[in-house]
C-alpha positions as CSV (number, residue, x, y, z in Angstrom):
1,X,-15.6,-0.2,34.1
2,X,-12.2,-1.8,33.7
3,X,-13.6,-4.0,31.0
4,X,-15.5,-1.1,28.8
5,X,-11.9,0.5,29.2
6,X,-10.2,-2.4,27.7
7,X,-13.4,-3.0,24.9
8,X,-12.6,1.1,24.3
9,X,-9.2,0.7,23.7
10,X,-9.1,-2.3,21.8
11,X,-11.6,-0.5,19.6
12,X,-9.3,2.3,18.9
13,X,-6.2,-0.4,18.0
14,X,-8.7,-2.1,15.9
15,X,-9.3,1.5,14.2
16,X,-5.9,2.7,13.8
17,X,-4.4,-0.6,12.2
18,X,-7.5,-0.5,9.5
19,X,-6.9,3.3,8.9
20,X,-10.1,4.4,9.2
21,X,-13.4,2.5,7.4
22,X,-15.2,6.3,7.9
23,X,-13.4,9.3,8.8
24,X,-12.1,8.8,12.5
25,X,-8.9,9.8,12.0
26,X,-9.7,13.4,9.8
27,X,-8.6,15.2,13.6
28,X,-6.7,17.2,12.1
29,X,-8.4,19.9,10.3
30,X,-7.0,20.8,6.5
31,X,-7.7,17.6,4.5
32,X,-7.4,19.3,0.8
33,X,-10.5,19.0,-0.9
34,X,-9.5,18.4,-4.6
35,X,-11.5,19.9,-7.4
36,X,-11.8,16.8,-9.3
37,X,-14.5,13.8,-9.4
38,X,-14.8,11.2,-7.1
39,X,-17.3,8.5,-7.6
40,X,-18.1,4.8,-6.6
41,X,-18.4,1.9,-8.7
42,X,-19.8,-1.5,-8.3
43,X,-19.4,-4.2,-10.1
44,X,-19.7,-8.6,-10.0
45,X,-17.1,-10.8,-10.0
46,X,-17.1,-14.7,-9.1
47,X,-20.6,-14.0,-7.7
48,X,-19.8,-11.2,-5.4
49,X,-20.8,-7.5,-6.1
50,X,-17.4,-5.3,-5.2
51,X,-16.7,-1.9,-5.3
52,X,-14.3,0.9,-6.2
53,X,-13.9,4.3,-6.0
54,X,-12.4,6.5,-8.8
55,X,-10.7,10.2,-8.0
56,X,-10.9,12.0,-11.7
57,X,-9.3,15.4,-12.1
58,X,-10.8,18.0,-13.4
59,X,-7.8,17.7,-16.7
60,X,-7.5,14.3,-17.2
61,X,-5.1,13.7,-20.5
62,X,-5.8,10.8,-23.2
63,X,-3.5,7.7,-22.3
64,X,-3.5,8.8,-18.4
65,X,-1.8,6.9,-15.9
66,X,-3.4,4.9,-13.2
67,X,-2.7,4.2,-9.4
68,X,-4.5,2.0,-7.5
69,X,-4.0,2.5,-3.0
70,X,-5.1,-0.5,-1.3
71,X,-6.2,-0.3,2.2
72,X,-5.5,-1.9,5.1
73,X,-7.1,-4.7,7.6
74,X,-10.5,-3.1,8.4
75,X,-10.1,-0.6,6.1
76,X,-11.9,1.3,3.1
77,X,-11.2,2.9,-0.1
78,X,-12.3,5.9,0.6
79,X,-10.9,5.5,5.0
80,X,-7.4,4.5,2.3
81,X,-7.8,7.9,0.8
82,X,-7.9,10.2,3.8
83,X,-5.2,8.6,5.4
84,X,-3.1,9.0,2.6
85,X,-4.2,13.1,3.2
86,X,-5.3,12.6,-0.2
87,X,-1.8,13.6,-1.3
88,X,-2.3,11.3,-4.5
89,X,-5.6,13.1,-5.7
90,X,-3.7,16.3,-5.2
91,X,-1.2,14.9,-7.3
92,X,-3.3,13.9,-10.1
93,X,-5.1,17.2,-10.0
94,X,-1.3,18.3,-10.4
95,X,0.2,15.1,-13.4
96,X,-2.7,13.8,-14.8
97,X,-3.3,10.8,-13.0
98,X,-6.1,8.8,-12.1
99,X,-6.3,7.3,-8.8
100,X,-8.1,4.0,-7.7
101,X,-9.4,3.0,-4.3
102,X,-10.9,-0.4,-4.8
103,X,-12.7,-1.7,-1.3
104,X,-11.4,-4.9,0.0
105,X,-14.4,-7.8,0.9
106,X,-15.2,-7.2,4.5
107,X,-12.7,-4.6,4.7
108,X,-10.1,-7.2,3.8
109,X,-8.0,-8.3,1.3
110,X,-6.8,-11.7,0.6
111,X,-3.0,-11.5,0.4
112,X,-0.6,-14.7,0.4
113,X,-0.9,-15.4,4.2
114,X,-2.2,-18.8,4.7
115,X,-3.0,-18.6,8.0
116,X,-5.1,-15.3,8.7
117,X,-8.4,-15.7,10.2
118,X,-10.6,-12.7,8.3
119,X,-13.3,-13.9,5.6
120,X,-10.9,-12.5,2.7
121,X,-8.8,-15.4,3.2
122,X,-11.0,-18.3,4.6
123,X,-13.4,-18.0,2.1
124,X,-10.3,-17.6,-0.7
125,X,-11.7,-14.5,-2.3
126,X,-10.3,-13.8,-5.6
127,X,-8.7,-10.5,-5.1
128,X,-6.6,-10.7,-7.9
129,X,-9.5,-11.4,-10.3
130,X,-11.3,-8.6,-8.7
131,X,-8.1,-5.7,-9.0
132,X,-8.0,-7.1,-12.9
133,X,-11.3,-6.4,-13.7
134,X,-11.6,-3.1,-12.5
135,X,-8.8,-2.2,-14.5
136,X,-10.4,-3.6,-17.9
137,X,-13.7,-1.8,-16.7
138,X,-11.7,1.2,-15.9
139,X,-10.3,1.1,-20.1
140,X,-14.3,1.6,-20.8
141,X,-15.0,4.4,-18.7
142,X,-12.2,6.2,-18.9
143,X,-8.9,7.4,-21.5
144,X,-6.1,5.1,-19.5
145,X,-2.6,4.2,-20.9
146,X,-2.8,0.1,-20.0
147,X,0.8,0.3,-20.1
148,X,1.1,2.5,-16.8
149,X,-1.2,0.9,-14.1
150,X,0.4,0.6,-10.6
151,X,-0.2,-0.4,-7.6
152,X,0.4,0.7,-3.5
153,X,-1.4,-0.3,-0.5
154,X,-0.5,-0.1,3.3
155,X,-0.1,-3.1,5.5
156,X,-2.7,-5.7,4.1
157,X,-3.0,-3.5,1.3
158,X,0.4,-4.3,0.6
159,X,0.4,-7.8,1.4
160,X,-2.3,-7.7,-1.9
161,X,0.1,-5.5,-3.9
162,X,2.9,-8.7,-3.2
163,X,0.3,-11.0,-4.3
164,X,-0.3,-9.2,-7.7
165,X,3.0,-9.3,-8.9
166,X,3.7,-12.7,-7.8
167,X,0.3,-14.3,-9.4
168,X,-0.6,-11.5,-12.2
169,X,2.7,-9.7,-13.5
170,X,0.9,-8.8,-16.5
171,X,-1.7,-6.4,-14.8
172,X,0.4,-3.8,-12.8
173,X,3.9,-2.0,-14.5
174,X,5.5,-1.4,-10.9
175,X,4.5,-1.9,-7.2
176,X,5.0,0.2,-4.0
177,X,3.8,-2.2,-0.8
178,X,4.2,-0.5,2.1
179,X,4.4,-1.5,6.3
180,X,4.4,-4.7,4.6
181,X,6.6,-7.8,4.0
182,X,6.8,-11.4,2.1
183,X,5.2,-13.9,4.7
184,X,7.6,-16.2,5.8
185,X,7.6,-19.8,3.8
186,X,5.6,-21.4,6.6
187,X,3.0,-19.2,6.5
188,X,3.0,-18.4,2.5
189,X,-0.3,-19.1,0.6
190,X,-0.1,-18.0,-3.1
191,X,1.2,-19.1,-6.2
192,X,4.5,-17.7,-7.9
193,X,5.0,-17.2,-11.4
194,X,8.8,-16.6,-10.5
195,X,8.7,-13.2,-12.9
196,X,11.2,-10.2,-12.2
197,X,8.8,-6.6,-11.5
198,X,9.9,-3.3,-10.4
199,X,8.8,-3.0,-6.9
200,X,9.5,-0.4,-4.2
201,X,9.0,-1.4,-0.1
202,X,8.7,0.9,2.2
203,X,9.0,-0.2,6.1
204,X,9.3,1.7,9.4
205,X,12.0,-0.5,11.8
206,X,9.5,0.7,14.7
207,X,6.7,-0.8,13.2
208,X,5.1,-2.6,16.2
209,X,2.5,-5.0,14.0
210,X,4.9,-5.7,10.6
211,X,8.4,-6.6,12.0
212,X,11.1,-5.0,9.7
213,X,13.7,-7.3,10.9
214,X,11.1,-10.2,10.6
215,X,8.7,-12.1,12.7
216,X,5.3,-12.8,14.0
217,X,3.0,-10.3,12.8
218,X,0.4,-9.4,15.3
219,X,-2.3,-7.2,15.8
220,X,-4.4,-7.1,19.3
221,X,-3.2,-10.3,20.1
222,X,-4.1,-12.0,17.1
223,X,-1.8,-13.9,15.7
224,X,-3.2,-15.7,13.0
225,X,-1.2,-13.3,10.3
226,X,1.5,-15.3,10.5
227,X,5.3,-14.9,10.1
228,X,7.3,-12.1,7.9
229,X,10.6,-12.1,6.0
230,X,12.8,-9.4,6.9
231,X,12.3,-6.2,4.7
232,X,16.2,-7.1,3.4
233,X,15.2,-10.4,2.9
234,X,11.7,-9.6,0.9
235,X,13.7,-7.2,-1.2
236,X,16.2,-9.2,-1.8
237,X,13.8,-12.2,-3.3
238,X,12.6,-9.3,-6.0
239,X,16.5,-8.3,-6.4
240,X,17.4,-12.0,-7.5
241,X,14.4,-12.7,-9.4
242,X,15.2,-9.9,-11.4
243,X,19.5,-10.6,-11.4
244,X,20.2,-7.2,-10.2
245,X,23.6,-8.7,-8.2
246,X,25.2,-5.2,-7.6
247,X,25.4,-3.9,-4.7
248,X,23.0,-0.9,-3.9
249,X,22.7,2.8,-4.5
250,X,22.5,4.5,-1.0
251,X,20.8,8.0,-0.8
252,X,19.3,9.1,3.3
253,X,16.7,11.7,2.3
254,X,17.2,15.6,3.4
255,X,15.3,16.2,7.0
256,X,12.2,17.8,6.0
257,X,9.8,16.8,8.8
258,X,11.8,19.1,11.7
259,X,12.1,15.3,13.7
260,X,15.9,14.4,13.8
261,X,15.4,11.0,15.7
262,X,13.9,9.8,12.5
263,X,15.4,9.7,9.0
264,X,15.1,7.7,5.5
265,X,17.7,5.9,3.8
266,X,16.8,4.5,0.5
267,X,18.5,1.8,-1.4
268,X,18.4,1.2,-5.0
269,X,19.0,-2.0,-7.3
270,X,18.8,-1.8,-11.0
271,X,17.3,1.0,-12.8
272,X,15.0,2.1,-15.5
273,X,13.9,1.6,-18.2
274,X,15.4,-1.8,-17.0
275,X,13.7,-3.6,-13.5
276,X,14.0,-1.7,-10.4
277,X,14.0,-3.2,-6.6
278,X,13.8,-0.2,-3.9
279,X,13.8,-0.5,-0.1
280,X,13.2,2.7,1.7
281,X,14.1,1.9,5.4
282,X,11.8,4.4,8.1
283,X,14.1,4.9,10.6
284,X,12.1,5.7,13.8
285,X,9.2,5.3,11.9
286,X,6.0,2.8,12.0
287,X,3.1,1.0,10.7
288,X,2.1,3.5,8.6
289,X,2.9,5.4,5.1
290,X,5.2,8.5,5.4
291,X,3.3,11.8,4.3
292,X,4.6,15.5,4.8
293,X,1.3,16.2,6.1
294,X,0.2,15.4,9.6
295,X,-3.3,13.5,9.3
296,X,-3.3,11.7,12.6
297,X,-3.1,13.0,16.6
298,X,0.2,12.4,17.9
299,X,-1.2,10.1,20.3
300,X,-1.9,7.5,17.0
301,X,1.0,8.3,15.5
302,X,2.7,7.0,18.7
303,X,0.5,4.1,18.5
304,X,1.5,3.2,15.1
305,X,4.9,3.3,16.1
306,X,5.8,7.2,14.8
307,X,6.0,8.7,11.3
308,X,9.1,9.4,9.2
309,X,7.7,12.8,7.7
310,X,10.7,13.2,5.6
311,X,9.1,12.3,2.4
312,X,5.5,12.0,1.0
313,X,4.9,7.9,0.4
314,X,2.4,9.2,-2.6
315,X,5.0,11.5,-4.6
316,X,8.1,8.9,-4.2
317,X,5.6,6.0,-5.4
318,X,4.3,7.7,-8.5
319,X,7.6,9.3,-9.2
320,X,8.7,5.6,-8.9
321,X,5.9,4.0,-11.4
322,X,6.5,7.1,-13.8
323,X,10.2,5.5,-14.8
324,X,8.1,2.2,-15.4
325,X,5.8,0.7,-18.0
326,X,4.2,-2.7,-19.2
327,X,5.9,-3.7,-22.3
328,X,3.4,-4.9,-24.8
């Protein structure tokens, strides 16, 4: 009994941290359901068939904008969209975006951690291949501006968003990792082309798997993830990459979520159209990314180490990446 207790719980860890592959965590009832398209796509890269989902709105402009939300370990694309209460197909619906939800390979993706144990990794799955082609396939299918294609993602998510703009510069304009941080250098496995981007973290200091003060990174007692950088530290590597030497821009967001033991302060290097660093600090917040809507049971919520509700993660990211473009 004891045992199917602990298999149980482990199970719903294992869940939580990968946000969902299905819909476990829709317990809360009043998901929006968009009026625009969603639909899956496959395609074959380096001998693998991937996939990727596509949220279209029902007015999608000429030259539209593109956001790509990366999930988490054990994650989905689509699990990636519900968690995010599908606040960024609302928004498209809203601006004119279209939003991306690639699917990692077996639910992973293969960020610069040398040492984690899931297949993404071992097997050295080229992720950052993949995320390119789907945005060339994405210029055939559908009107995009190639000059305005970012990129989020939660936890390992995030981890891939890092590994984007330190290998492939050239593919996103801007990048919002979130509950995620630079691994540490004795645990780093990915190339640097040493190039300045605009980049926005955002981190919860009660995040109980990705340290914000730094650390081991462990989830279920698996500690093959490795070691982090401090969120200061990781934005500090993108602040000197890109010379922005001043000192920061403070702003703690208004108290929206009715929760006074949490709050979000914000700090800002550089600015646009110039390169951008921005580290929103979640106090009393966790693993997670801040939405104004409540899609998990406050029991997960707890588990994750609490939510910041002040802000929604999708609006500040694409209000970010809107002040940002490739230049050609």
């Amino acid at each position: 009994m004891i045992k199917r207790v602990l298999l149980g719980t482990a199970l719903v860890i294992t869940l939580a941290i990968g946000y969902g592959t299905f819909t476990f965590f829709s317990f809360k009832a009043g998901l929006p359901e968009p009026a625009g398209e969603l639909r899956t796509f496959a395609l074959s890269h380096a001998g693998l068939q991937r996939s990727y989902n596509v949220y279209r709105p029902v007015s999608l402009p000429d030259n539209a904008p593109v956001v790509f939300v990366l999930h988490g370990s054990m994650g989905s694309g689509l699990g990636m969209r519900d968690m995010s209460a599908r606040e960024f197909d609302m928004i498209a619906d809203r601006e004119g975006w279209l939003v991306v939800y690639p699917d990692g390979f077996e639910n992973h993706w293969n960020g610069c951690r040398s040492t984690a144990d899931y297949t993404a990794n071992v097997s050295n799955i080229d992720d950052v291949g993949f995320l390119s082609l789907v945005v060339q396939s994405l210029a055939n299918d559908y009107a995009i501006d190639a000059t305005r294609v970012y990129i989020t993602g939660v936890s390992n998510g995030g981890h891939m968003a890092y590994r984007m703009a330190l290998e492939a510069p050239g593919v996103f304009a801007a990048y919002a990792p979130m509950a995620a941080s630079l691994p540490a250098p004795e645990t780093f496995g990915c190339g640097r082309l040493n190039q300045p981007v605009s980049l926005a973290i955002f981190n919860g200091t009660q995040d109980p798997v990705n340290p914000y003060l730094g650390g081991a990174v462990s989830v279920m007692g698996n500690d093959s993830r490795g070691v982090v950088l401090s969120s200061a530290e990781t934005a500090a590597y993108w602040r000197e990459l890109a010379g922005l030497d001043k000192a920061a821009r403070e702003l703690v967001h208004p108290e929206r979520d009715g929760d006074t033991t949490t709050r979000i302060v914000e700090q800002r290097w550089g600015e646009a159209p110039g390169y951008e660093v921005r580290l929103y600090t979640m106090e009393g917040s966790g693993h997670t990314m801040p939405t104004l809507t409540s899609w998990m049971p406050d029991w997960l919520a707890a588990l994750l180490g609490g939510n910041a509700g002040d802000l929604s993660g999708a609006e500040e990211a694409l209000s970010f990446f809107s002040s940002h473009r490739l230049e050609q």
